[in-house]
C-alpha positions in Angstrom: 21.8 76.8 -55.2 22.7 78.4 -52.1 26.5 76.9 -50.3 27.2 73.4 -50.6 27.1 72.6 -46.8 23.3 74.1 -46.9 22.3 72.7 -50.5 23.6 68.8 -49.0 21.1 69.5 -45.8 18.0 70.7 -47.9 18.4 67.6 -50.4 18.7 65.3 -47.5 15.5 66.1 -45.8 13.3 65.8 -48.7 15.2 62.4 -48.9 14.6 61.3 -45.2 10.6 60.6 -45.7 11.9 57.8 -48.3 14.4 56.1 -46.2 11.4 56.5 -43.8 9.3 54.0 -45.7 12.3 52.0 -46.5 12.8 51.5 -42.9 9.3 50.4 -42.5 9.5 47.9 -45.3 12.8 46.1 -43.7 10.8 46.4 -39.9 14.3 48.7 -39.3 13.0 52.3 -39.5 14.2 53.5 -36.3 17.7 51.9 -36.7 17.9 53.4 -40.3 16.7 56.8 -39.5 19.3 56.9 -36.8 22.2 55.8 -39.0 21.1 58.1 -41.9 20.6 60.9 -40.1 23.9 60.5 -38.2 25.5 60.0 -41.4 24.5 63.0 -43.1 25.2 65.3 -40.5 28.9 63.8 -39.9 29.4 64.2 -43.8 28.5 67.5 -43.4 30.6 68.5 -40.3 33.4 67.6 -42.6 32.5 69.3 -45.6 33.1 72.6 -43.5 37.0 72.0 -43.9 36.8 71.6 -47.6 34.1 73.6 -48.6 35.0 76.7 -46.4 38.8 76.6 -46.6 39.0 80.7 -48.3 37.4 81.7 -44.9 38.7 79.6 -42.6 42.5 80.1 -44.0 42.5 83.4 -46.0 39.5 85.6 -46.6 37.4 87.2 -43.9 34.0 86.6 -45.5 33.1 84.9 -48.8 29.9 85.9 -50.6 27.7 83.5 -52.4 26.2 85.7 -55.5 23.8 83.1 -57.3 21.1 84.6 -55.6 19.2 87.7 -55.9 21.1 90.7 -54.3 18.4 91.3 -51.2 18.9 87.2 -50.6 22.3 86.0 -51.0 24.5 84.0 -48.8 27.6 85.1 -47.1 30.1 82.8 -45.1 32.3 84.7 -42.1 34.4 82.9 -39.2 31.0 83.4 -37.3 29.3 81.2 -39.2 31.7 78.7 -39.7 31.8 78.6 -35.9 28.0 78.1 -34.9 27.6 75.5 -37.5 30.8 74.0 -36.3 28.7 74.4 -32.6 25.6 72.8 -34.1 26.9 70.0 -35.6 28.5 69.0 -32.3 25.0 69.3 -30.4 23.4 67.9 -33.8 25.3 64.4 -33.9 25.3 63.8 -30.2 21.4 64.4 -30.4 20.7 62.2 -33.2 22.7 59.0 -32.0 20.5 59.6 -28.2 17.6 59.9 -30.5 17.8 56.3 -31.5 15.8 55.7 -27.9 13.4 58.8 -28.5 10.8 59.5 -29.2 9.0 56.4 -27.6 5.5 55.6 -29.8 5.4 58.6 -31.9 6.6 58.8 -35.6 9.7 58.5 -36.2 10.4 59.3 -39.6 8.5 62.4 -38.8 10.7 63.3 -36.0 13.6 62.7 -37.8 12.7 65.0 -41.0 11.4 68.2 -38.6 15.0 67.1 -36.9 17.1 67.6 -39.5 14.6 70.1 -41.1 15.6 72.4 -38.2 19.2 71.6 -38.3 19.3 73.0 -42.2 17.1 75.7 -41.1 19.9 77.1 -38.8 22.7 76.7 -41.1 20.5 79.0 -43.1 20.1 81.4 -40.5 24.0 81.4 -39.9 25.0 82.0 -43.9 22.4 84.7 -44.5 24.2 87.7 -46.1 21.1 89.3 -46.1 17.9 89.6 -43.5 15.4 89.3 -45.7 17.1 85.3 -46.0 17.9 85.5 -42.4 14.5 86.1 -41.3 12.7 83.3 -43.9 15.4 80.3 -42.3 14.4 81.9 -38.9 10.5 81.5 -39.1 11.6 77.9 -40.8 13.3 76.9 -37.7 11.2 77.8 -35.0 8.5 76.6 -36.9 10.7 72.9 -36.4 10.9 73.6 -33.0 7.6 74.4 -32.3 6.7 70.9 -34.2 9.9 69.1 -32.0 8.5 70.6 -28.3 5.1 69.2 -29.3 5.9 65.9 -30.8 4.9 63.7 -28.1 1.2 65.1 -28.8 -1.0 62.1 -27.0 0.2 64.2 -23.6 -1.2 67.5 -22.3 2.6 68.6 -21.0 4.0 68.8 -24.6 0.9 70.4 -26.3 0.9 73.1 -23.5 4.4 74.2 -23.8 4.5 73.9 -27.9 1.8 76.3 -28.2 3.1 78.5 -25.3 6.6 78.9 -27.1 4.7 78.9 -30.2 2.7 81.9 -29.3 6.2 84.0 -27.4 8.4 83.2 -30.4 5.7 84.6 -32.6 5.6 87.4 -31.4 9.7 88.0 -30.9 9.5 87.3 -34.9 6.6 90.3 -35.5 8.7 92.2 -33.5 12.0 91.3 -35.7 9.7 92.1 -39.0 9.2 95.4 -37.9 12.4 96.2 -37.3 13.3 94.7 -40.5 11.0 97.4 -41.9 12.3 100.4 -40.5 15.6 99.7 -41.8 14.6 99.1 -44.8 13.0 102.0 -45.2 15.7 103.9 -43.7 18.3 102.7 -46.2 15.9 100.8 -49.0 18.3 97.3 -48.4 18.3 94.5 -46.4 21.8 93.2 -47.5 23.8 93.0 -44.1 26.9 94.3 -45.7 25.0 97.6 -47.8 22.9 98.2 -44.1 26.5 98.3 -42.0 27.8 100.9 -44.9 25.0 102.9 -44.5 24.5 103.0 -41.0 28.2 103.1 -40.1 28.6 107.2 -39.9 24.7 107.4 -39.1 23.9 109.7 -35.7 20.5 107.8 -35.1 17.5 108.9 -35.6 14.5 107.8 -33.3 13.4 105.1 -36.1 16.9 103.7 -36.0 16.9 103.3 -32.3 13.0 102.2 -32.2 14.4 99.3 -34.4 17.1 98.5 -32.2 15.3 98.1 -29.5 13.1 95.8 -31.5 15.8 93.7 -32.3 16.9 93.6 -29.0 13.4 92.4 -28.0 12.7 89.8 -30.8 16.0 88.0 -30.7 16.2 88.5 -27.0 12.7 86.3 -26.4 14.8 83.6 -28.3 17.7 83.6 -26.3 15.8 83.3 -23.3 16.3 86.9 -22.2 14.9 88.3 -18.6 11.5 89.3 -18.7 10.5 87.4 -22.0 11.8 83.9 -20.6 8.8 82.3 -19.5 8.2 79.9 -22.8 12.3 78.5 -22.1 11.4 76.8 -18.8 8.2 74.4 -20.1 9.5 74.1 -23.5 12.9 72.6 -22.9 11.0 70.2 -19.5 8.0 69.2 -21.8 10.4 68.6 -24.7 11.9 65.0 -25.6 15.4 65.3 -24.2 17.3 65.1 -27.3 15.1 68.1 -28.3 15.8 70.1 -25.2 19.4 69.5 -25.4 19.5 71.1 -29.0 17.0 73.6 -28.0 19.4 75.0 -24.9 22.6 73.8 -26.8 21.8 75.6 -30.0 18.3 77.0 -30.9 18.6 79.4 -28.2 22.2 80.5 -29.1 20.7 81.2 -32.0 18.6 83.9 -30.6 22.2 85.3 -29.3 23.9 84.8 -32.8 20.9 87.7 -34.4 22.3 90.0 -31.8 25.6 89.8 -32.7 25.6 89.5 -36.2 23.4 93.1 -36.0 24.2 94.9 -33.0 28.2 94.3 -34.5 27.4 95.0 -37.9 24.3 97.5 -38.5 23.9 99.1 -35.0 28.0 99.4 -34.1 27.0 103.3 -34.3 24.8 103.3 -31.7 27.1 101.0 -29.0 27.0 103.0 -26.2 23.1 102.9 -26.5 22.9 99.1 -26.6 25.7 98.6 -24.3 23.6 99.9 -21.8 20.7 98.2 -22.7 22.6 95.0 -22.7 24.2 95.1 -19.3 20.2 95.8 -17.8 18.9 92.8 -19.3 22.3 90.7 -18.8 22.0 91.4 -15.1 18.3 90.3 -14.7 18.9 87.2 -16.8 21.7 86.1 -14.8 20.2 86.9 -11.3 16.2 85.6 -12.2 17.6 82.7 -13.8 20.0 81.3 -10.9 17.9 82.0 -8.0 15.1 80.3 -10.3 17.3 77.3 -10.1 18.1 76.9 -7.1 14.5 76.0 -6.3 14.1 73.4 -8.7 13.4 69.7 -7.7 12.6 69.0 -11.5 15.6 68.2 -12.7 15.0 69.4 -16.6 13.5 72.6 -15.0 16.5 73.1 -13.5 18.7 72.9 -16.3 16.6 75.1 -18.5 16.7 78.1 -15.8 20.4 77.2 -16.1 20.2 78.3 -19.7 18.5 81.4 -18.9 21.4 82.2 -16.5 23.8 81.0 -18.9 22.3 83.3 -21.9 23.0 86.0 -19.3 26.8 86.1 -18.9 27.0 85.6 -22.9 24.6 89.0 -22.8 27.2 90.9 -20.8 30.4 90.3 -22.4 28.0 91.4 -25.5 27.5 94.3 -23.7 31.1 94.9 -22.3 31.6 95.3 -26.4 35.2 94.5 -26.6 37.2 92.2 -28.8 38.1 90.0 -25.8 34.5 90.1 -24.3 33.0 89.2 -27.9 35.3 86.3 -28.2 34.7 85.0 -24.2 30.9 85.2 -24.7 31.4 83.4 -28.5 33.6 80.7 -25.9 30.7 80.6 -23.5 28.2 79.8 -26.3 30.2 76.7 -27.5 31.4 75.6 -23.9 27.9 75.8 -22.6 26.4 74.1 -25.6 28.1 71.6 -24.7 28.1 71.2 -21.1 24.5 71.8 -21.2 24.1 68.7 -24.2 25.6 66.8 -21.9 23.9 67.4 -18.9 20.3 67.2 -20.7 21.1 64.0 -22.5 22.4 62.5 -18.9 18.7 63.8 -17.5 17.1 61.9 -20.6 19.3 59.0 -19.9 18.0 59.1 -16.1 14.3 59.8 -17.2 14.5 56.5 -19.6 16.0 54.4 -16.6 13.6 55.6 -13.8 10.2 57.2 -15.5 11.1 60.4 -13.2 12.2 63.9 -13.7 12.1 64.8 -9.8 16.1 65.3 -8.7 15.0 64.1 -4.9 14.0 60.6 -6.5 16.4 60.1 -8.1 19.1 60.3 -5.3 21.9 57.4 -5.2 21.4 56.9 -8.9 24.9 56.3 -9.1 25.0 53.1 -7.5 22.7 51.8 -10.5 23.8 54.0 -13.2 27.9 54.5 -12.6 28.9 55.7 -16.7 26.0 58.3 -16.9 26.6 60.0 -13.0 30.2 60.3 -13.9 29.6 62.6 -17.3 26.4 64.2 -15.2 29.4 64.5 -12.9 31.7 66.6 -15.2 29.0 68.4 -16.6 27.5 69.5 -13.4 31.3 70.8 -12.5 31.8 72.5 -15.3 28.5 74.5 -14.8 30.2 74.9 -11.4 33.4 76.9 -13.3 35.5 74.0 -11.5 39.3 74.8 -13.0 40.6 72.7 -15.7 36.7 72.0 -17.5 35.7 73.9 -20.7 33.4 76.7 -18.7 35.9 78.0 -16.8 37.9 79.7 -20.0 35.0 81.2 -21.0 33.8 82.8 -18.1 37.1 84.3 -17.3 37.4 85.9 -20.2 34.3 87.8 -19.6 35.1 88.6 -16.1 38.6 89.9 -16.8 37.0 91.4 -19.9 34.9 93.6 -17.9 37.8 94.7 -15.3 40.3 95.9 -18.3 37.1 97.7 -19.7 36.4 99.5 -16.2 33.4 97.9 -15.9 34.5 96.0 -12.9 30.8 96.0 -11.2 29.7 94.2 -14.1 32.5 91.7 -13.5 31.5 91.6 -9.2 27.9 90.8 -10.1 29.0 87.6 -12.5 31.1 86.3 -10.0 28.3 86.6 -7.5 25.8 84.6 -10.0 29.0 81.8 -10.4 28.5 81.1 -6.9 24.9 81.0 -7.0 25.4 78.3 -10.4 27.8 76.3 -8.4 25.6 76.2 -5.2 23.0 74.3 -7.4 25.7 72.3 -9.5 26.8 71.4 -6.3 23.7 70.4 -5.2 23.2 68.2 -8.3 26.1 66.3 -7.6 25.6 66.0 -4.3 21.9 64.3 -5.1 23.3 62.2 -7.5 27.0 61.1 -6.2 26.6 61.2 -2.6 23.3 60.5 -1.3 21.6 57.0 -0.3 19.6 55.4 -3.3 16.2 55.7 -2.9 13.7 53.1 -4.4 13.2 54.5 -7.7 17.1 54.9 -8.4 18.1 51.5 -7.1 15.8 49.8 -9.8 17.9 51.6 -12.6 19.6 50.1 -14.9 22.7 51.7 -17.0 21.4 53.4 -19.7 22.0 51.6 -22.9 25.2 52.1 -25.3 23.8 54.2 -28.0 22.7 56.7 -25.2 26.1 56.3 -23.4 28.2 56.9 -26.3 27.2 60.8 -27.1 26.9 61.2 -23.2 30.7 60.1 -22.8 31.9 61.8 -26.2 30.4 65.3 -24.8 32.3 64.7 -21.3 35.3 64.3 -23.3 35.0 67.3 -25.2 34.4 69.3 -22.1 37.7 68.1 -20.5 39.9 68.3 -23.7 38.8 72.0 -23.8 39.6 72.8 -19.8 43.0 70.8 -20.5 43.9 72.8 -23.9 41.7 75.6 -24.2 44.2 77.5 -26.6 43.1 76.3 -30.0 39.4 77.1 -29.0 40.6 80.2 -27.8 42.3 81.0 -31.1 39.3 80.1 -33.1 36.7 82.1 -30.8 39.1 85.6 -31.0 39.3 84.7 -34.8 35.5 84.6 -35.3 35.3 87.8 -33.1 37.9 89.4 -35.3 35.9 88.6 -38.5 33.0 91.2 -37.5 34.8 94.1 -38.3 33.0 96.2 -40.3 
């Protein structure tokens, strides 16, 4: 019905409720869920290949036409790259989720899980807004459901309906700008409103709605001044849950901006541009000094992502190819950096009941596997040469001196050190400080949380060894939204 990655998703979450109850009736539900779930989204992950070979290998874009003309599919590089992004955050998530979520249900958990995983390859082949925005409200709608899950504590409830009511109202904000354009052009097809809009001057409406978009997808991404939900959701959150929330649900956020400002709004650049680089800068600078106060160690990550959504905001708003494709770099690189480091935290909080970075000092002296990923992950949020982030984030920072917009470039560089002083300090806490009394009772965390931990550690130091491939693939996706 829609693409045959998407209609294999749907199908599967109606089925999870069913090997739900069959779980229950051989006393293996968890164990089950986990290897069903796993399954399905490994299957997927390599339908990509086959099903998506004309885009990958030939054609720019491929259009999926058995659905209305104001809600059909369409399948670009860009799309092909953040599901190849999700599924990488997806499956590492789902195997550490064979520990969560402690005493709630599980086959619940597991259908919002995948419900939300679906949700965002919807959002990803939308041809059309009208379709984007539907999978959109589906997936936060999941994530709302995911923050909260662990509803018998106040923590949870508090930051569910906190992001619940901030993402609201980034989505009324989206609607509205969905309106205007609409009735500016009288389609919502992405491909008709880039036509139409391509030559356009601007009139006030026009840039009213950019702005609005700006604003709606921004409070996604975690943009500075409409960040406050990020912080509580992603600490309140069950750790597989803030991993994919900072890995992809909040790239996600970014992805709107691109596939619009790129597309619909690429005749008012300049305007956005300078939007763009006021926001990066506040994102970058609130959400690193923000950090660098942090004792909770899940706090600390999530004002990470907030500095993190930053840089990817200002090669967005350097606009050129090579900026597009370092920021696209940055979104996979940290999604997976930032997996990793959230998953390690989870694997810490299931070992030693505490999120407090102070307590858990030593830890590696109990917990050796799981400090030496938190180990890589914390350096590669550090930009230490020869890990994944380091690529990325030169790419911007050259992007912005061969655009003359070297300042841009000075004020990154000046956030990098500010992310490596609390990396640093991470590392530090963990690697080279006495145990206390909470981290010597730790134990290793067990094999099914050590095996996505280790597998995202690898992936971070294949990509600093060999970045060219990645590199390749990133430019390409930048290359496919041309107009």
């Amino acid at each position: 019905m829609f693409t045959p990655l998407l209609d294999v998703l749907l199908i599967s979450v109606l089925a999870t409720p069913l090997v739900g109850l069959i779980g229950r009736r051989v006393k293996h539900e968890r164990l089950l869920l986990t290897v069903y779930i796993t399954s399905v989204l490994i299957i997927s992950f390599i339908i990509i290949p086959t099903s998506y070979q004309e885009v990958l290998w030939g054609k720019g874009r491929v259009a999926i036409n058995s659905l209305p003309e104001e809600a059909f599919m369409e399948v670009d590089k860009l799309s092909i790259f953040m599901t190849v992004t999700l599924f990488i955050v997806g499956i590492a998530s789902s195997i550490f989720s064979a520990r969560e979520p402690g005493r709630v249900s599980v086959t619940g958990y597991y259908t919002i899980f995948l419900g939300m995983i679906a949700s965002i390859v919807g959002v990803v082949f939308s041809g059309s807004l009208f379709t984007l925005f539907i999978f959109w409200e589906i997936m936060c709608l999941c994530s709302y459901a995911l923050v909260a899950f662990r509803r018998e504590r106040w923590e949870p409830i508090e930051a569910g309906y906190k992001y619940l009511i901030m993402s609201s109202a980034g989505s009324i904000t989206v609607l509205f700008a969905l309106s205007f354009l609409y009735g500016l052009t009288g389609t919502l097809s992405i491909p008709y409103l880039t036509a139409s809009l391509l030559d356009s001057q601007g009139s006030p409406i026009l840039y009213m709605s950019l702005l609005m978009i700006i604003i709606g997808f921004g409070l996604q991404a975690g943009m500075v001044p409409f960040h406050t939900w990020l912080p509580d959701a992603h600490m309140a959150a069950a750790s597989p849950i803030s991993a994919i929330l900072s890995g992809v649900v909040v790239k996600i956020g970014i992805y709107g901006l691109i596939r619009l400002l790129f597309n619909v709004f690429l005749s008012t650049q300049n305007a956005w541009q300078a939007v763009l680089s006021v926001f990066a800068v506040l994102t970058m600078f609130i959400g690193n000094l923000s950090a660098l106060f942090q004792d909770d160690l899940k706090r600390l990550l999530a004002y990470s992502t907030i500095a993190n959504t930053g840089y990817i905001l200002l090669g967005l708003a350097l606009g050129s190819q090579r900026a597009l494709a370092g920021s696209l770099f940055q979104i996979l690189n940290h999604a997976v950096i930032k997996t990793l480091l959230f998953l390690c935290a989870g694997a810490f909080l299931h070992s030693t009941r505490t999120r407090s970075l102070s307590e858990i000092a030593g830890i590696r002296e109990s917990m050796p596997a799981t400090s030496i990923a938190f180990t890589v992950g914390a350096l590669s949020l550090a930009t230490f040469p020869g890990l994944n982030v380091f690529w990325s984030e030169l790419m911007i920072i050259t992007a912005g001196i061969e655009s003359n917009m070297s300042l841009l470039s000075f004020l990154m560089i000046i956030n990098l050190a500010l992310s490596a002083a609390y990396a640093l300090r991470m590392i530090y806490t963990v690697i080279v400080k006495k145990a206390t009394s909470t981290s010597r009772k730790a134990k290793e965390a067990p094999m099914l949380m050590l095996l996505p931990v280790l597998s995202l550690a690898a992936i971070s130091i294949i990509i600093g060894v060999y970045p060219s491939p990645f590199i390749s693939f990133v430019e390409a996706s930048a290359t496919s939204l041309k107009p």
